[in-house]
C-alpha positions in Angstrom: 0.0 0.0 0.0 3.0 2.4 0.8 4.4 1.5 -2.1 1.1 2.7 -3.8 1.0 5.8 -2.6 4.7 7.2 -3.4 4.1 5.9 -6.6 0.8 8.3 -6.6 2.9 11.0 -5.1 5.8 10.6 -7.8 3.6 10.6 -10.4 1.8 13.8 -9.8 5.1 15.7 -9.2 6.3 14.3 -12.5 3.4 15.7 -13.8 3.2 18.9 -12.3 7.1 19.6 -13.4 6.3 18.3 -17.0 3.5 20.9 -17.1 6.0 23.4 -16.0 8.9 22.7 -18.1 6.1 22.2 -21.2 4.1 25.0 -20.7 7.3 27.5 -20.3 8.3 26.9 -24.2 6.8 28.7 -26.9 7.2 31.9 -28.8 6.9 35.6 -26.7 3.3 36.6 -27.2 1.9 32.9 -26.8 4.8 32.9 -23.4 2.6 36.2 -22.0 -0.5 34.2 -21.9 0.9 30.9 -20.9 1.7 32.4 -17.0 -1.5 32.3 -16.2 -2.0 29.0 -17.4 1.2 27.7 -15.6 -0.3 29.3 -12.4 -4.0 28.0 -12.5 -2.6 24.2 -13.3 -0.1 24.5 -10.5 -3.2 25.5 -8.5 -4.9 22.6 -9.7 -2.1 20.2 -8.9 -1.5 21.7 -5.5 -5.6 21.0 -4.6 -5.0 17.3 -6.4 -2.0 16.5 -3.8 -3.8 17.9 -0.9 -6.7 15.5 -2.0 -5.4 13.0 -2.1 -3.1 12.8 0.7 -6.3 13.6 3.3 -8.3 11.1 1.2 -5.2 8.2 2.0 -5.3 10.0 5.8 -9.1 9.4 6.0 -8.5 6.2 4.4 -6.0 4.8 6.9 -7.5 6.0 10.2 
């Protein structure tokens, strides 16, 4: 089960830095818009890990 839930916790931070590093590239103008992208997926990851490490708390207690 442990070994579960670092693989869970790898994978989203694998994510969340491919995302980062992905979403950085492109040309000036398209770059401009791209920050807030970057920002509100970050945000999105951020809620995702917080979910799911009180769902595994509620889980285990």
């Amino acid at each position: 089960m442990k070994i579960l839930m670092m693989l869970v916790v790898v994978i989203g931070v694998l994510a969340l830095l491919g995302t980062v590093l992905l979403g950085g590239k492109g040309d000036n103008n398209y770059d401009e818009k791209t920050k807030g992208n970057i920002s509100r997926l970050s945000l999105i990851y951020i809620i995702l890990a917080i979910s799911i490490i009180i769902s595994f708390a509620i889980y285990l207690f």
